[in-house]
C-alpha positions in Angstrom: 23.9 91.9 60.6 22.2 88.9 62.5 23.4 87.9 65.6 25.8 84.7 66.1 24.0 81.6 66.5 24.2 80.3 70.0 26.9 77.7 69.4 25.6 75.6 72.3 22.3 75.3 71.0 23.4 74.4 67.6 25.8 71.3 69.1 23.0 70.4 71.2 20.7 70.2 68.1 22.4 68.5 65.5 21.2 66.2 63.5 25.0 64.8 63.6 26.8 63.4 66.6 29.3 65.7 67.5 32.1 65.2 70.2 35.4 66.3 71.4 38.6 64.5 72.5 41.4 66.3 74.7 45.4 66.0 73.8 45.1 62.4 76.2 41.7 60.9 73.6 39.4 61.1 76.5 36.2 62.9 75.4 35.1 66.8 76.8 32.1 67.2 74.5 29.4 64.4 73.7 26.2 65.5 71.9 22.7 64.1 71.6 23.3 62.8 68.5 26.3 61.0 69.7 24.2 59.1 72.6 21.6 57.7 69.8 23.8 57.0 67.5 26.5 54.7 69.8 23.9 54.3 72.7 26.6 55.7 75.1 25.0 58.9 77.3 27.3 62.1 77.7 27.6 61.3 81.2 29.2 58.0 80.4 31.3 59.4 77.9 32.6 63.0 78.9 36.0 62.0 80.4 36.4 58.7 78.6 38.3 57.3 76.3 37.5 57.1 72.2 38.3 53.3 72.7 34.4 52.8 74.0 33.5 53.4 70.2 36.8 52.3 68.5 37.2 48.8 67.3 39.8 46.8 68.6 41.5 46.0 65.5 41.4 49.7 64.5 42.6 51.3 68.0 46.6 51.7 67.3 45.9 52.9 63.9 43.8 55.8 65.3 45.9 56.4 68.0 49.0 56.4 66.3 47.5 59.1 63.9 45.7 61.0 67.0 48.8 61.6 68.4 51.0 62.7 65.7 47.5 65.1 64.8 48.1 66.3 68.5 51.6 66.7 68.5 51.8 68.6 64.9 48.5 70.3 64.6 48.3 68.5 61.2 46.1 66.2 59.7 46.4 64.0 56.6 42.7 64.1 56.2 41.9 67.9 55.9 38.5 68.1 54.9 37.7 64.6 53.7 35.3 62.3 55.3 36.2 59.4 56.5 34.5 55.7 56.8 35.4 54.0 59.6 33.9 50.7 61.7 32.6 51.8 65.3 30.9 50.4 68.1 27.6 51.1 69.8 27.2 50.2 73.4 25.2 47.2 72.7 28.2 45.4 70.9 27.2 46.1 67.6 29.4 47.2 64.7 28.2 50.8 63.2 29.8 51.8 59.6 30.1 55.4 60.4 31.3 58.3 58.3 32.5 61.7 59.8 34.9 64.9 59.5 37.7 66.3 61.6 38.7 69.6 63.0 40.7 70.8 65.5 40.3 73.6 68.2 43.5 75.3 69.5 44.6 77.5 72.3 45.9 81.3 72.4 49.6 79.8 71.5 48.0 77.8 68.5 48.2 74.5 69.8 46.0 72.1 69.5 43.7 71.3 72.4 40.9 69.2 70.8 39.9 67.5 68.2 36.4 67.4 67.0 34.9 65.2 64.6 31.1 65.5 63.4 29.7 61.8 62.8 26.8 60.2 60.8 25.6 57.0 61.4 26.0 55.5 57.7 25.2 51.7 58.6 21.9 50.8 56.6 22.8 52.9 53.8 26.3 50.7 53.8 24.0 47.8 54.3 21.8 48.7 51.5 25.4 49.1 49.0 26.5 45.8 49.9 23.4 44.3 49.3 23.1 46.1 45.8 26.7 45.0 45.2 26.0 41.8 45.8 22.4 41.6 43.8 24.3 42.9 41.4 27.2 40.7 40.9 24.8 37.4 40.6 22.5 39.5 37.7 26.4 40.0 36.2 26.9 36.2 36.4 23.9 35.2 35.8 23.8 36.8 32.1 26.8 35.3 31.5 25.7 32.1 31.9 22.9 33.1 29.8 25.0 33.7 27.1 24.4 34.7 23.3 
């Protein structure tokens, strides 16, 4: 049997940003990936708040469902992955798609939540602007007409 990878080399490695919130939303783990991808270094965000990345508009949505995840040990979004707006350090908006899990404690309570993340802005870029190129060839034939 192979040995088990060294978990800390594989967070540190990802191609992904991973990271970590505690019960309070103030984040405990904050890969490489996560500083390229909102510009944010782990010293500046271990201990933090999620609101550094979250959009304003968006913050008591995700907080109201953090802490009902917290307090239940459920969530409504198993497996799925989720597209969200965030925010890099620079200001700028980041479409970002990612997955949830949660880590719990001897008494199986939760104790973090963990999502793995993927920078999807150009590709959402490149949809819109396919959408878009699209929709005049659509109206543009129409106008054509038999």
């Amino acid at each position: 049997m192979a040995p088990a990878p060294d978990l800390q080399q594989l967070v540190a490695g990802a191609g992904d940003a991973i990271m970590a919130c505690d019960a309070q939303g103030r984040v405990t783990l904050w890969n490489a990936a996560a500083e390229r991808v909102f510009g944010h270094s782990a010293a500046d965000a271990l201990g933090q708040s999620m609101d550094m990345i979250i959009p304003g508009r968006q913050r008591e949505r995700h907080w109201d469902g953090y802490h009902k995840t917290m307090a239940t040990g459920i969530t409504k979004y198993g497996s799925d992955v989720l597209r969200v707006p965030a925010l890099h350090k620079d200001g700028r908006t980041l479409s970002i798609a990612f997955t949830v899990s949660m880590l719990y404690d001897a008494e199986h309570r939760v104790t973090d939540i963990v999502a793995i993340v993927r920078d999807e802005t150009q590709r959402f870029s490149e949809e819109r602007a396919l959408r878009k190129r699209l929709l005049e060839l659509e109206a543009a034939a129409k106008g054509a007409g038999p």
